[in-house]
MDTraj code that builds the backbone (N, CA, C; nanometers):
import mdtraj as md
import numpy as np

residues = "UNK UNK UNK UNK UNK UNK UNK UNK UNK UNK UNK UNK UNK UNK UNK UNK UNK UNK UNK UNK UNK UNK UNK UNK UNK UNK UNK UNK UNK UNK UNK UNK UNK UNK UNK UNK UNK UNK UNK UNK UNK UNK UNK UNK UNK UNK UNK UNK UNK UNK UNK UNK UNK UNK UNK UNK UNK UNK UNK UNK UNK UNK UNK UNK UNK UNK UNK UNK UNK UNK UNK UNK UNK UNK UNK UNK UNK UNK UNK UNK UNK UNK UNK UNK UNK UNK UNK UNK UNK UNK UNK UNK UNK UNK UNK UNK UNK UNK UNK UNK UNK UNK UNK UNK UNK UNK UNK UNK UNK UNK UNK".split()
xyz = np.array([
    [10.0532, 31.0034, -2.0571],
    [9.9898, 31.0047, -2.1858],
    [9.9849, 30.8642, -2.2406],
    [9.8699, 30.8203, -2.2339],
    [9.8407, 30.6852, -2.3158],
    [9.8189, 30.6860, -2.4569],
    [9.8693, 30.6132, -2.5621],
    [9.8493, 30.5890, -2.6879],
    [9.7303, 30.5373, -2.7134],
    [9.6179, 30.5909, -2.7513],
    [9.5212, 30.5589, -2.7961],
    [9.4683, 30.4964, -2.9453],
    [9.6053, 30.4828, -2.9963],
    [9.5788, 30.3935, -3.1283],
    [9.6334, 30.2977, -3.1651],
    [9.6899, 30.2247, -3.0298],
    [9.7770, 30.1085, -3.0540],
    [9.6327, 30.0142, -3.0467],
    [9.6924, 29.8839, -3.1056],
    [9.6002, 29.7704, -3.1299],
    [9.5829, 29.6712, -3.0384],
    [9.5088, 29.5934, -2.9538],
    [9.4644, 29.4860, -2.8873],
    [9.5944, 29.4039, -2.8969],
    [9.6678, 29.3380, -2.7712],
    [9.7183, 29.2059, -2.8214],
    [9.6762, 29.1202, -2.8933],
    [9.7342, 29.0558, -2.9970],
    [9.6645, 28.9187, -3.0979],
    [9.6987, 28.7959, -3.0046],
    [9.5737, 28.6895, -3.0336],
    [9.5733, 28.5892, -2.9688],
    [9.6814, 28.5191, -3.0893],
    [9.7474, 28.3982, -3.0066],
    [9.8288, 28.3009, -3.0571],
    [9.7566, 28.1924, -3.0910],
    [9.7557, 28.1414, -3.1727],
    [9.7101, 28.0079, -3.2479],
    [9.7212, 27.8579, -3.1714],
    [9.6354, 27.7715, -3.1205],
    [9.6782, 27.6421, -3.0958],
    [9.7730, 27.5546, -3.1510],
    [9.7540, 27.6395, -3.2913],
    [9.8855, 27.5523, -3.3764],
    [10.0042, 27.5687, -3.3473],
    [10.0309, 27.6968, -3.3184],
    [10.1783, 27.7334, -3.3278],
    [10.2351, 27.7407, -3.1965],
    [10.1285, 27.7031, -3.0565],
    [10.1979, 27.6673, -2.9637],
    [10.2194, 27.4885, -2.9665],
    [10.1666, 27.4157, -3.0371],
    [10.1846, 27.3146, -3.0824],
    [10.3255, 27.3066, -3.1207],
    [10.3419, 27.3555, -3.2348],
    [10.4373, 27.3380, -3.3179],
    [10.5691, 27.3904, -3.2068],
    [10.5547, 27.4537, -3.1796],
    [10.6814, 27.5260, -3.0539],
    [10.7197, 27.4025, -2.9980],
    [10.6019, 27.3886, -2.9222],
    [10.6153, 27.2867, -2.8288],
    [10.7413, 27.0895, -2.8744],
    [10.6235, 27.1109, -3.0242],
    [10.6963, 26.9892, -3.1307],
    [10.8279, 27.0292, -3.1382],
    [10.9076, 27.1808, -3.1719],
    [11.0198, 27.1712, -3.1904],
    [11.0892, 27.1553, -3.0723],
    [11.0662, 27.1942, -2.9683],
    [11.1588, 27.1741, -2.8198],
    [11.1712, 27.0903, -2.7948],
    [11.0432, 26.9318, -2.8203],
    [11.0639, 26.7938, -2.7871],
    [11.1345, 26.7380, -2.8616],
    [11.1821, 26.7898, -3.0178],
    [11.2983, 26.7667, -3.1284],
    [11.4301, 26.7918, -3.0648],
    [11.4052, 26.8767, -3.0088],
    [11.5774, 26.9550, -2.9533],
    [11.6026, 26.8686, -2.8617],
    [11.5138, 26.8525, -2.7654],
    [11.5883, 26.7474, -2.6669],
    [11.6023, 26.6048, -2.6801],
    [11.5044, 26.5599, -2.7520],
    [11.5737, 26.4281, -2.8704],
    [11.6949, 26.4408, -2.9025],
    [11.7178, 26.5028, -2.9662],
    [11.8782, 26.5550, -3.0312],
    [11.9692, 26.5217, -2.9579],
    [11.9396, 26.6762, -2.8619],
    [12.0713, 26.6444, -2.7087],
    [12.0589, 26.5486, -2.6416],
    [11.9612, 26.4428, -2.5995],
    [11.9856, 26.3462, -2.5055],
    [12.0536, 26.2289, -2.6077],
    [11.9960, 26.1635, -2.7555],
    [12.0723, 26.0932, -2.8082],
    [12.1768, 26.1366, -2.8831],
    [12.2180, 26.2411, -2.9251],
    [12.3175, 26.3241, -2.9491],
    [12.4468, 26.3578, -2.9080],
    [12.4161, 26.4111, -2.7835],
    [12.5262, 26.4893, -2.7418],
    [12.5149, 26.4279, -2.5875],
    [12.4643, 26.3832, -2.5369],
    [12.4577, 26.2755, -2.3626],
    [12.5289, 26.1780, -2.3746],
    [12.6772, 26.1527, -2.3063],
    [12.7056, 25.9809, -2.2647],
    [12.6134, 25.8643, -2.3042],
    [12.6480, 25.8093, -2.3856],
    [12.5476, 25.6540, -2.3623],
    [12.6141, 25.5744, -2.2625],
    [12.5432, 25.5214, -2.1441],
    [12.5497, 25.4262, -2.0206],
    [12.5553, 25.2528, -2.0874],
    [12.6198, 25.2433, -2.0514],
    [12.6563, 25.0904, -2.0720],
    [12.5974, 25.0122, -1.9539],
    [12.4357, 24.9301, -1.9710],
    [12.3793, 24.9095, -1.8168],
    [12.4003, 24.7740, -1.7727],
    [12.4820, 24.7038, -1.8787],
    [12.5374, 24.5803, -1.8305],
    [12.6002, 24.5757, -1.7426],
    [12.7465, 24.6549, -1.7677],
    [12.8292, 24.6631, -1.6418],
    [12.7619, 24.7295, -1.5118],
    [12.6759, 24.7644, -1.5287],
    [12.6416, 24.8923, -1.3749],
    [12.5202, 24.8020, -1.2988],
    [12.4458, 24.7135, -1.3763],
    [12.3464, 24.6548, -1.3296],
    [12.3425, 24.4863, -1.2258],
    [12.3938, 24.4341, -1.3380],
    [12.4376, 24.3046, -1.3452],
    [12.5209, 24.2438, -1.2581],
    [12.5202, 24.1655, -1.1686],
    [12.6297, 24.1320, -1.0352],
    [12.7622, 24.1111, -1.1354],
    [12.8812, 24.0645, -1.0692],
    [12.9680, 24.0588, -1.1173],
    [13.0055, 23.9219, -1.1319],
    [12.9416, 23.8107, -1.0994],
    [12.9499, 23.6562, -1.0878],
    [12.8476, 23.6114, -1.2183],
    [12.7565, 23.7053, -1.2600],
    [12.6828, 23.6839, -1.3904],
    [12.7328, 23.7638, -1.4740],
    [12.8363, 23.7962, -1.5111],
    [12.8758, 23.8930, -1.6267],
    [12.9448, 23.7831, -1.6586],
    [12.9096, 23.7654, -1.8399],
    [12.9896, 23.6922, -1.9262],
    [13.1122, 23.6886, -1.9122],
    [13.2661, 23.5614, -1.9783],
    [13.3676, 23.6192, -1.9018],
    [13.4619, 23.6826, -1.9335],
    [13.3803, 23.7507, -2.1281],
    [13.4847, 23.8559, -2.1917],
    [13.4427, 24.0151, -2.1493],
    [13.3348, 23.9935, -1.9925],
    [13.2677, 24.1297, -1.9567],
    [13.2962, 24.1086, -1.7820],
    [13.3664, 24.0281, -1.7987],
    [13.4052, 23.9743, -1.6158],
    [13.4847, 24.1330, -1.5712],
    [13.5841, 24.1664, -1.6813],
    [13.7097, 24.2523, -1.6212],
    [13.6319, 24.3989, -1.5860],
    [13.4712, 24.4256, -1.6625],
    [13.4562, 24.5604, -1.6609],
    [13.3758, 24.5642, -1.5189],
    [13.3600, 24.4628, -1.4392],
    [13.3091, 24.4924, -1.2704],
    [13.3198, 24.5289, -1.1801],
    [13.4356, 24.5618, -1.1421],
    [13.4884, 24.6371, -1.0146],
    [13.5535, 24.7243, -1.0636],
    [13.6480, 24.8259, -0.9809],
    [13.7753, 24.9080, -1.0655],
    [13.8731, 24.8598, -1.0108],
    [13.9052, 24.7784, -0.9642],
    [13.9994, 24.6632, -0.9150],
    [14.0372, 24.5139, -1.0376],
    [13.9425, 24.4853, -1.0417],
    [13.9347, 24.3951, -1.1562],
    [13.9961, 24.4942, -1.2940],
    [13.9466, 24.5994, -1.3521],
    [13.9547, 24.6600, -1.4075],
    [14.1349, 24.6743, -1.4282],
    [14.1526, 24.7521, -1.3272],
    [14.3563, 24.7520, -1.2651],
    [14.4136, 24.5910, -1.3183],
    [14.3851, 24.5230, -1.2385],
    [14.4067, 24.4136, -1.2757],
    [14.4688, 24.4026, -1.3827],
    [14.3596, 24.3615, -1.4944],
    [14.3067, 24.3613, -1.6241],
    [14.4403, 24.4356, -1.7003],
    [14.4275, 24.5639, -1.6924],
    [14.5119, 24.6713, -1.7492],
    [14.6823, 24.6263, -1.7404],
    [14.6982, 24.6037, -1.5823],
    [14.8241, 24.5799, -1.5210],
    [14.8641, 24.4583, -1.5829],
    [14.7888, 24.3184, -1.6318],
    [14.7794, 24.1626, -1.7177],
    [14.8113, 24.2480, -1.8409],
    [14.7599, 24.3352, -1.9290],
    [14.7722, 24.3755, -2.0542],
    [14.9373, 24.4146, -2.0833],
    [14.9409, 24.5048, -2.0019],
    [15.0736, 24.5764, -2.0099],
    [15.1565, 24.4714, -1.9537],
    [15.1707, 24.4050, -1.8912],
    [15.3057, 24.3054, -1.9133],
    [15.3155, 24.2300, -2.0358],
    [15.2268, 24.1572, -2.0443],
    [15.1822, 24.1026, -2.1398],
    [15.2933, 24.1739, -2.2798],
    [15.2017, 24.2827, -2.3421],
    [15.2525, 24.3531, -2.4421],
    [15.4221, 24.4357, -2.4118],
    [15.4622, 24.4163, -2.2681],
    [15.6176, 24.4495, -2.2785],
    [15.6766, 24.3386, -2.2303],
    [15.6709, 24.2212, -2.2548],
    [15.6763, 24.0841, -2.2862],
    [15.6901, 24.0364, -2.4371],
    [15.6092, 24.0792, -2.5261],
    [15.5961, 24.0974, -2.6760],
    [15.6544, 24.2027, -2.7245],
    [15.7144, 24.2956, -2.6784],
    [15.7623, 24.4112, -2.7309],
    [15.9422, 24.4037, -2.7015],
    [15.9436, 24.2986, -2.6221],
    [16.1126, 24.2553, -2.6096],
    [16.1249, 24.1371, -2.6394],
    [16.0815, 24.0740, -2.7179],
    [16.1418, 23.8914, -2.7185],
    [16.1030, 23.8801, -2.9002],
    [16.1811, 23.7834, -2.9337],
    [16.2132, 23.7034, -3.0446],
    [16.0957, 23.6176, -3.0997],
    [15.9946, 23.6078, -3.1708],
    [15.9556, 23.4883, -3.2056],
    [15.8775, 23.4916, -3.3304],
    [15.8135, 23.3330, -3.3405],
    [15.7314, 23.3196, -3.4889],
    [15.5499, 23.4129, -3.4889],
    [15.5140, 23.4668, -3.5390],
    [15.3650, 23.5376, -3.5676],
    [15.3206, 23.4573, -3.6499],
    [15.3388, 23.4238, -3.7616],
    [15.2873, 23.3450, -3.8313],
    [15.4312, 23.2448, -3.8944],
    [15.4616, 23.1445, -3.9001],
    [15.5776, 23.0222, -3.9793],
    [15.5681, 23.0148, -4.0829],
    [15.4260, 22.9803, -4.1274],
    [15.4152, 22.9572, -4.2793],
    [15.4651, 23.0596, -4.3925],
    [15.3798, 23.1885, -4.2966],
    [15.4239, 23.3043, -4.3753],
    [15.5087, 23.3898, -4.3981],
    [15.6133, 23.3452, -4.2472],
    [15.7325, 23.4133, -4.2536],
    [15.7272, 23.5398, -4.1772],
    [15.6460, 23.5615, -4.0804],
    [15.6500, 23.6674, -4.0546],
    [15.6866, 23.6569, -3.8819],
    [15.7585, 23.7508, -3.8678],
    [15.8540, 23.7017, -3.6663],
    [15.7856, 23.7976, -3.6254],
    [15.8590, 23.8321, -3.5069],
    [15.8379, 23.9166, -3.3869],
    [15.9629, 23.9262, -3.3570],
    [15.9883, 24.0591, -3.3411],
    [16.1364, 24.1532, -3.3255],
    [16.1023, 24.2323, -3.1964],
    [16.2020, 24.2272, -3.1178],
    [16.2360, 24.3368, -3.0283],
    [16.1779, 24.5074, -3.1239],
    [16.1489, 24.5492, -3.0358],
    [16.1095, 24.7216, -3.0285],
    [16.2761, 24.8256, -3.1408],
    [16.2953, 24.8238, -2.9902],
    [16.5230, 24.8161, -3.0724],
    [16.5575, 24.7942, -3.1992],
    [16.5263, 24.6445, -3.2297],
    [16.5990, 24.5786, -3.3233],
    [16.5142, 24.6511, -3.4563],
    [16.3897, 24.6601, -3.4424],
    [16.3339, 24.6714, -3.5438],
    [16.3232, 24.8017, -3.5692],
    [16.3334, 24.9009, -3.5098],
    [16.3983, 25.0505, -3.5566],
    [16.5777, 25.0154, -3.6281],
    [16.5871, 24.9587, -3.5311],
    [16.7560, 24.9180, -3.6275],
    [16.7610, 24.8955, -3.7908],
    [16.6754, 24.7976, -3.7839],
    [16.6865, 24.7364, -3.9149],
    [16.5994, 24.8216, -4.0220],
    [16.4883, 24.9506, -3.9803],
    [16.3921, 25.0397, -4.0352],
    [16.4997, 25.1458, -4.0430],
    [16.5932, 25.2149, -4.0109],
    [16.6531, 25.3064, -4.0351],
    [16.8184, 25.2118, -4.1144],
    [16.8421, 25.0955, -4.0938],
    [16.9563, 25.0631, -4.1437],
    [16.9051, 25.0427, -4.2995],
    [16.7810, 25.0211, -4.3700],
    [16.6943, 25.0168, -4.4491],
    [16.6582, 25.1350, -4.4973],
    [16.6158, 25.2627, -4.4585],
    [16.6407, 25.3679, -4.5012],
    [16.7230, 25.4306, -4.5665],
    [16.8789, 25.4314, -4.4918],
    [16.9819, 25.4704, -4.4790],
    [17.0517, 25.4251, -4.6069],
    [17.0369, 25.3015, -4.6109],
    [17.0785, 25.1709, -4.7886],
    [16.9592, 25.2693, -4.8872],
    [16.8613, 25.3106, -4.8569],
    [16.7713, 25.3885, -4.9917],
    [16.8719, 25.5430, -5.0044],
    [16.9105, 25.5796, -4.9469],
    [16.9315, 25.6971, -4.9514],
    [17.0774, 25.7055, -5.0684],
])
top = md.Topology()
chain = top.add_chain()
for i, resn in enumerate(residues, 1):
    res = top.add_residue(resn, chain, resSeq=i)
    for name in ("N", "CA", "C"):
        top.add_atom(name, md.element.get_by_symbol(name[0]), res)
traj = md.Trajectory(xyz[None], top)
């Protein structure tokens, strides 16, 4: 039994497959500058003998190690020794230790 009083499909408008179309090329605008990684194409492009030389360390993942492995001594080097930060102003550099010492022996006198 066929329905004999249903109506013709309606044609769709040029506009509004337009407009569809306009919003999907919005959406993926969105997600690609949005929500996608941005690529950094300096490091990935560029040999590693022409990279500037505060962009030298990001070239290999060796260099990189390096880099990291120089940092961290470095800062547990500064994180155990004695010295001036600024003279004029009075301000040192304390052991890690010492300076919880003197932050809770400072507390401890408020209390």
């Amino acid at each position: 039994m066929s329905d004999s009083t249903s109506e013709a499909p309606r044609s769709v408008s040029l506009v509004t497959v337009f407009a569809i179309l306009g919003c999907f090329a919005l959406f993926l605008l969105v997600v690609k500058y949005g929500y996608l990684p941005n690529q950094s194409a300096a490091a990935n492009t560029i040999p590693a003998e022409k990279l500037p030389e505060d962009l030298a360390w990001k070239a290999t993942h060796t260099s990189k190690q390096a880099a990291l492995t120089e940092l961290r001594k470095k800062q547990a080097a500064q994180g155990s020794a004695y010295g001036w930060v600024d003279q004029k102003a009075g301000v040192v550099q304390l052991p890690i230790s010492r300076a919880m010492e003197l932050v809770a022996r400072d507390a401890a006198a408020r209390k």
